[in-house]
C-alpha positions in Angstrom: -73.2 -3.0 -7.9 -73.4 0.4 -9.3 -74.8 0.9 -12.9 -71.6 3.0 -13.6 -67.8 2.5 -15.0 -65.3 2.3 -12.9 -62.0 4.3 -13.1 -60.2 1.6 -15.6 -63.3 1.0 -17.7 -63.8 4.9 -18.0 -60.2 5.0 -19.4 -60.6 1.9 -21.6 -64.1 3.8 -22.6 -61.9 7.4 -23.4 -59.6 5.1 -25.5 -61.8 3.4 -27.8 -63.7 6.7 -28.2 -60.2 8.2 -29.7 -59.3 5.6 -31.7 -62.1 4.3 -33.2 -63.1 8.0 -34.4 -59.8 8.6 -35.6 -59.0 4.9 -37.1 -62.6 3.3 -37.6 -65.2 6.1 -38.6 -68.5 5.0 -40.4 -66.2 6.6 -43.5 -63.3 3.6 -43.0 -66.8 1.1 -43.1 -68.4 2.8 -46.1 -64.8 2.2 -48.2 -64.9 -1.5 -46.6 -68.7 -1.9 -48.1 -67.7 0.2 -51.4 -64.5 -1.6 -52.3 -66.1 -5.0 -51.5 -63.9 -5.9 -49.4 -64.2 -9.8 -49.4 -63.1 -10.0 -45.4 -65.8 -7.6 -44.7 -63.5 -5.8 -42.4 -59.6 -4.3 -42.7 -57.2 -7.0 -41.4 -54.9 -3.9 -41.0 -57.2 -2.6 -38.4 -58.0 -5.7 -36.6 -54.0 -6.2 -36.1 -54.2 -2.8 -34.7 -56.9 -3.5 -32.3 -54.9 -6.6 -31.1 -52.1 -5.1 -30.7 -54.2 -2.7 -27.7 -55.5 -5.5 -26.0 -58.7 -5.5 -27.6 -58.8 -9.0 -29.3 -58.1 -10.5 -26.0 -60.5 -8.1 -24.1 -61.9 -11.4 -21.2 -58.8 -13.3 -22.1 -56.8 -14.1 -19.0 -53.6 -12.3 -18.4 -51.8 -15.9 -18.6 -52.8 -16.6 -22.0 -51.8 -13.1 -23.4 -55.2 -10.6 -22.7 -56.4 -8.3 -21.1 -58.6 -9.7 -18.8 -61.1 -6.9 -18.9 -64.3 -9.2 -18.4 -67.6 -8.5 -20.4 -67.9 -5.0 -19.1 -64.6 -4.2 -20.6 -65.9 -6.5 -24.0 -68.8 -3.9 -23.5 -67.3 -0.8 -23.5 -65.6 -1.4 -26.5 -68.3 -2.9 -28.1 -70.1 0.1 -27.7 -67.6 2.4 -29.4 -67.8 0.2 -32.3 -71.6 0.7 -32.4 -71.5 4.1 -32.6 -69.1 3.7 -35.2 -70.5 0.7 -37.0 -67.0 -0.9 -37.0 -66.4 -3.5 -38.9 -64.1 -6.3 -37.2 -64.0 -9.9 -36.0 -64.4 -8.8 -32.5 -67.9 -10.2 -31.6 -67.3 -13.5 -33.5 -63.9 -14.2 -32.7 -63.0 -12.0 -29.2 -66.3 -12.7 -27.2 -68.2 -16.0 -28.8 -65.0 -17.5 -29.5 -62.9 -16.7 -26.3 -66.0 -17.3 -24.0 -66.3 -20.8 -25.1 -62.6 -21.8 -25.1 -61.8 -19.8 -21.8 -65.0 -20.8 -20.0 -65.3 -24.5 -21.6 -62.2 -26.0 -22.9 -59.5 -28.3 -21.6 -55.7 -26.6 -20.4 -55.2 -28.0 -23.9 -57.3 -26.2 -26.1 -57.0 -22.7 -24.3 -52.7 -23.0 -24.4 -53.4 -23.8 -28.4 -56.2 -21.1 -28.8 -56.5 -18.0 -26.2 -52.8 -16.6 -27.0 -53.9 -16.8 -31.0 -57.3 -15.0 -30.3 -55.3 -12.4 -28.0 -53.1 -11.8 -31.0 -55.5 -11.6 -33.5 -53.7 -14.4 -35.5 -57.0 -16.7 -35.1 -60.8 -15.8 -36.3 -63.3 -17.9 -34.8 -66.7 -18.2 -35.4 -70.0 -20.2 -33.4 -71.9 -22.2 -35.7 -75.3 -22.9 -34.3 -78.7 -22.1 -36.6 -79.9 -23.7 -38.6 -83.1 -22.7 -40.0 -84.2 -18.9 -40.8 -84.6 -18.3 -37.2 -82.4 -18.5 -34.2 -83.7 -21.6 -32.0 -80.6 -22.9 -30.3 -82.9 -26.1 -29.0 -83.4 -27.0 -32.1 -80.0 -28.9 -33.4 -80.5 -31.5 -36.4 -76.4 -31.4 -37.1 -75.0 -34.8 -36.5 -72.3 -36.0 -34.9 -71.6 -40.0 -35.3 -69.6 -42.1 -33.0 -66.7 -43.4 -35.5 -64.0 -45.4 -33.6 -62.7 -43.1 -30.5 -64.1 -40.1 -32.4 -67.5 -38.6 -34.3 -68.2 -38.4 -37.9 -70.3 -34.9 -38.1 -72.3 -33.8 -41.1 -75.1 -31.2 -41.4 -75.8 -27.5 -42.4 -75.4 -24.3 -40.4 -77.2 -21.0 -41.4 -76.5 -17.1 -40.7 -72.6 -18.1 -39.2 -71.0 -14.3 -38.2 -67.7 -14.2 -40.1 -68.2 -17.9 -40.9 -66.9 -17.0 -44.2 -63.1 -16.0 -42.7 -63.0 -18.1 -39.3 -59.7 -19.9 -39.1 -61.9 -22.1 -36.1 -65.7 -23.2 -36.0 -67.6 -24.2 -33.1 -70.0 -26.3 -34.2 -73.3 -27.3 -31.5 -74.2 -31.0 -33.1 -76.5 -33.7 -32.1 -74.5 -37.0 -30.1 -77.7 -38.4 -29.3 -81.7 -37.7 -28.8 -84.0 -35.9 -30.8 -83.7 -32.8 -32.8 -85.7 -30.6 -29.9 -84.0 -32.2 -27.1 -82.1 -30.1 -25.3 -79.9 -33.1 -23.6 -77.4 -34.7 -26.3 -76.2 -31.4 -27.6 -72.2 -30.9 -27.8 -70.1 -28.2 -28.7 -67.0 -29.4 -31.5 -63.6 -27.4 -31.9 -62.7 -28.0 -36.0 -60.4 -26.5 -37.8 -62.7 -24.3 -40.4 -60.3 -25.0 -43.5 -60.7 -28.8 -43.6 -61.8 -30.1 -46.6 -65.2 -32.0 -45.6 -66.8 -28.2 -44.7 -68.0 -26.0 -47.7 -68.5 -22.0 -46.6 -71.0 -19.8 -48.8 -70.4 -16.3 -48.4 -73.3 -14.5 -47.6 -73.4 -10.9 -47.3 -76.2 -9.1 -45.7 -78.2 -6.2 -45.8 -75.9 -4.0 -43.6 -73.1 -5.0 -45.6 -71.5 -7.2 -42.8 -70.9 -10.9 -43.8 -71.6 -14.1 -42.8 -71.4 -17.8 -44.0 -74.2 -21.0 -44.7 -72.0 -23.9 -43.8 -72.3 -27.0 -45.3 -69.8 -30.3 -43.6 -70.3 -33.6 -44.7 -68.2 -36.5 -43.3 -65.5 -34.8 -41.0 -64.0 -37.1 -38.7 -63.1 -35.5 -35.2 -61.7 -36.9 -31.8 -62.3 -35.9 -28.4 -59.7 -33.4 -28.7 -62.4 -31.8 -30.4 -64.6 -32.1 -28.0 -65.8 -28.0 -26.0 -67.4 -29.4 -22.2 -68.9 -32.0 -22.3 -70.5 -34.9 -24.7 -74.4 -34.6 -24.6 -73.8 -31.9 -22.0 -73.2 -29.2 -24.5 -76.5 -26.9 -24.2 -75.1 -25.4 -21.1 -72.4 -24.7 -22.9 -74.0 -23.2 -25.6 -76.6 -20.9 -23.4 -73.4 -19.4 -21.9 -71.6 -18.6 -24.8 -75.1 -17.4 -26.4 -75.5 -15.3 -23.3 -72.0 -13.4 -23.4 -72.6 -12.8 -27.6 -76.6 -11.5 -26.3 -75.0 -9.2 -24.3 -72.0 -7.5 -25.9 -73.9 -7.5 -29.1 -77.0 -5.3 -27.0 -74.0 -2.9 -26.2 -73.0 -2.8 -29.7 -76.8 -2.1 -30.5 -76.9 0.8 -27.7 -73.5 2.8 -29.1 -75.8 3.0 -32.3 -79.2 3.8 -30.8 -77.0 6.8 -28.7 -75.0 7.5 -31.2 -78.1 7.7 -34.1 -79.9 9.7 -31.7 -76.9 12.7 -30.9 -77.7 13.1 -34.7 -81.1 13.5 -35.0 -81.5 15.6 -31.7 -78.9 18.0 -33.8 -80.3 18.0 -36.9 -83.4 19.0 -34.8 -81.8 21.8 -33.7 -80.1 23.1 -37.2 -83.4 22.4 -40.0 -85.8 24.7 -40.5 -89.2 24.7 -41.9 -92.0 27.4 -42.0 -89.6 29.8 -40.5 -89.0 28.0 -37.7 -86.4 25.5 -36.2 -87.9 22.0 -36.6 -86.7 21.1 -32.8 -89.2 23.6 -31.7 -92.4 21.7 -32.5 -93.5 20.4 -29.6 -94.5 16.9 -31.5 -90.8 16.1 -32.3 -89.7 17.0 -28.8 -92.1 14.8 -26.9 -90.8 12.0 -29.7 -87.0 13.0 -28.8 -88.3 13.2 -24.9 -89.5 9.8 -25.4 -86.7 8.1 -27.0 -84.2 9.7 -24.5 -85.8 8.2 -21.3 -86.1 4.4 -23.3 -81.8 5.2 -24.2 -81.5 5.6 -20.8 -83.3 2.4 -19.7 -81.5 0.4 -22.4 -78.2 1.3 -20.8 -78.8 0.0 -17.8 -80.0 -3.1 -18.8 -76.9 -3.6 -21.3 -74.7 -2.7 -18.3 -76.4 -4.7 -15.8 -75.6 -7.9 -18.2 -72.1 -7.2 -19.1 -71.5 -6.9 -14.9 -73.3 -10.1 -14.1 -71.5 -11.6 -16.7 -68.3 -11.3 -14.8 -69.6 -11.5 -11.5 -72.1 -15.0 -12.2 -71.3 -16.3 -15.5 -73.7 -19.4 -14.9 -76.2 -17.0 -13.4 -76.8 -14.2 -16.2 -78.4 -15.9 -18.9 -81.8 -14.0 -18.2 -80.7 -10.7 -17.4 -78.6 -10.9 -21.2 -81.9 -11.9 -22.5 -83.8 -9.4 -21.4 -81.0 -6.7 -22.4 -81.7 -8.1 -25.4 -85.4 -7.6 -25.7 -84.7 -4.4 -24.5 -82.2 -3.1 -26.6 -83.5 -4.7 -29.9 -86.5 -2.8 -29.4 -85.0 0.5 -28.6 -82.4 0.4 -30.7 -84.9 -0.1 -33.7 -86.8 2.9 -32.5 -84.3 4.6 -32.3 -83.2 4.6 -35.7 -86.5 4.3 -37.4 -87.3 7.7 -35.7 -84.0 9.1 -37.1 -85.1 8.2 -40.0 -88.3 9.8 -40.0 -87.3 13.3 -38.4 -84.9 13.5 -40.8 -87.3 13.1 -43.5 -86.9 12.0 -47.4 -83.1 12.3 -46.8 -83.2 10.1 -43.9 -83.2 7.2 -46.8 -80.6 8.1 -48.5 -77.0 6.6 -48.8 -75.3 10.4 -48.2 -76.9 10.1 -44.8 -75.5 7.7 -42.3 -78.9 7.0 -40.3 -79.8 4.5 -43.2 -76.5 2.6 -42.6 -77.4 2.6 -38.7 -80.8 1.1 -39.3 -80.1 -1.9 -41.6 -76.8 -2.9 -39.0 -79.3 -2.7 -35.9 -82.1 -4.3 -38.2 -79.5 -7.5 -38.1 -78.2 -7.2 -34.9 -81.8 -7.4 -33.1 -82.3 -10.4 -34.8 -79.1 -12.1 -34.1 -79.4 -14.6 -31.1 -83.0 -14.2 -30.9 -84.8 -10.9 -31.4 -87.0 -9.1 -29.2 -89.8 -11.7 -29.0 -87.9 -14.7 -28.6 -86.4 -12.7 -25.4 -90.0 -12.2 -24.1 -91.2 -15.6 -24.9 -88.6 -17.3 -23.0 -88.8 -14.9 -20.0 -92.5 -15.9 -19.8 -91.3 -19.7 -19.7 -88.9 -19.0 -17.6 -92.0 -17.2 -15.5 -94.2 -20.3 -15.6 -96.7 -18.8 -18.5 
């Protein structure tokens, strides 16, 4: 397939360009961050997006979306980048629709898809649990009690854990704590009274939440796929987040880099526009060729997405690698050619770097990506 948009995703594209300069500037997320805003985001706006068909981006028509697909989730996700939006849309549109459209019962999508679609329900996927993101690695328990599970255990770095209405929670049914087999995926209701939700904000003022449960009983209601057959499960929905969160990280990386390339053009020094030493242009030559690789990888992802779900977990990690790296190079070289200033709050490249800064590291950062394309490769 064609690395390019086609007519409906150009117009989706055009419309999230309007409205999220107009509605969702990096002015609307510097009053979110000043105000402390204890959401982290505008409900207001999120009702909005919903409203467009946005919150239900790869929800099926049937259950009230759009059905878009992750090149639609893409595009938008993009936009936002470039306008480092603040919203539930990653946690609750992609993470939490992939794994209820892709892995639950008719049950749990008629009780959950038309919610997400109408941006009444926030989800969230709670799956580290240590300082790093190794999804192998799952010590959270989950107890056979009667016909259900008793589960109890900690969960680190949860995006928008602190709102979510719903968790997903990847325990331990049985084996070891590296196993891979005996991983499942829980639906709970995020309110109960056996979890406890620390607010943690971050360094690019977006939130998130260390989650603490300790004796909530579920049933197999509860249950997303399959007992001890979870880590498929989990890969997927990790796969979709990689991706859409690499096109978030590329609308910034673009976006940081129109900037510079004009500030380039408008300082002087000596005289002289800055943009005509040849040392910054062979830098700016540089980081345009690596933008341009990055977007093909982030759209080559999103498309095998919706054309091989099961099929496209390595090509979303290695837009991942990809775009962590260029995305931080991107805006550390903003940075830098815009000088002392470049670090200040009055500038909005600073802003850009600490939300990529997080981003690359979400889901596994550049060199997780590499290492497990080499295992994957037999090294």
């Amino acid at each position: 397939m064609p690395l390019i948009l086609n007519e409906e995703q150009e117009m989706l594209q055009d419309a999230a360009t309007g409205f999220l300069s107009e509605n969702a500037p990096v002015s609307a997320f510097r009053m979110v961050r000043d105000n402390k805003v204890a959401d982290g985001f505008c409900r207001k706006l999120w009702t909005e997006m919903a409203e467009m068909g946005w919150a239900g981006i790869i929800v099926d028509e049937e259950h009230g979306g759009s059905g878009f697909g992750y090149v639609g989730a893409g595009v938008l996700a993009e936009q936002m980048g470039r306008n480092l939006t603040a919203s539930p849309f990653f946690s609750t549109s992609v993470l939490g629709a992939t794994a209820v459209q892709k892995y639950g019962t008719d049950k749990q999508k008629a009780q959950n898809l038309s919610k997400i679609s109408s941006g009444e329900s926030l989800f969230a996927l709670a799956v580290d649990e240590g300082p790093r993101h190794n999804p192998g690695h799952i010590e959270f328990s989950a107890h056979p009690s009667g016909n259900g599970y008793v589960l109890s255990g900690n969960k680190t770095f949860v995006a928008d854990g602190h709102v979510a209405d719903k968790l997903i929670i990847a325990a331990r049914t049985s084996g070891r704590e590296h196993d891979a087999e005996g991983i499942t995926l829980f639906l709970v209701d995020a309110h109960a009274p056996e979890i406890t939700r620390e607010h943690t904000p971050m360094i690019d003022s977006r939130n998130a939440a260390n989650i603490s449960v300790d004796g909530l009983e579920v049933t197999g209601d509860d249950i997303l796929g399959v007992v001890d057959g979870g880590f498929e499960a989990l890969e997927g929905i990790l796969s979709a987040g990689r991706a859409v969160l690499s096109a978030e990280m590329s609308g910034s990386a673009q976006q940081v880099f129109g900037t510079t390339t004009e500030y380039l053009k408008e300082r002087e020094q000596f005289g002289q526009k800055i943009g005509s030493f040849q040392g910054l242009q062979h830098r700016a030559a540089h980081l345009a060729t690596e933008i341009e690789m990055m977007r093909s990888a982030v759209l080559k992802s999103l498309q095998e997405l919706d054309e091989d779900f099961e099929g496209a977990g390595m090509t979303c990690s290695m837009a991942k690698a990809k775009t962590g790296q260029v995305a931080q190079l991107a805006t550390k070289e903003a940075i830098q050619m815009h000088g002392g200033i470049g670090v200040t709050d009055e500038y909005d490249v600073g802003l850009y770097f600490k939300r990529v800064h997080i981003a690359q590291q979400m889901f596994g950062d550049a060199g997780f990506h590499s290492d497990r394309w080499a295992k994957q490769s037999g090294y």
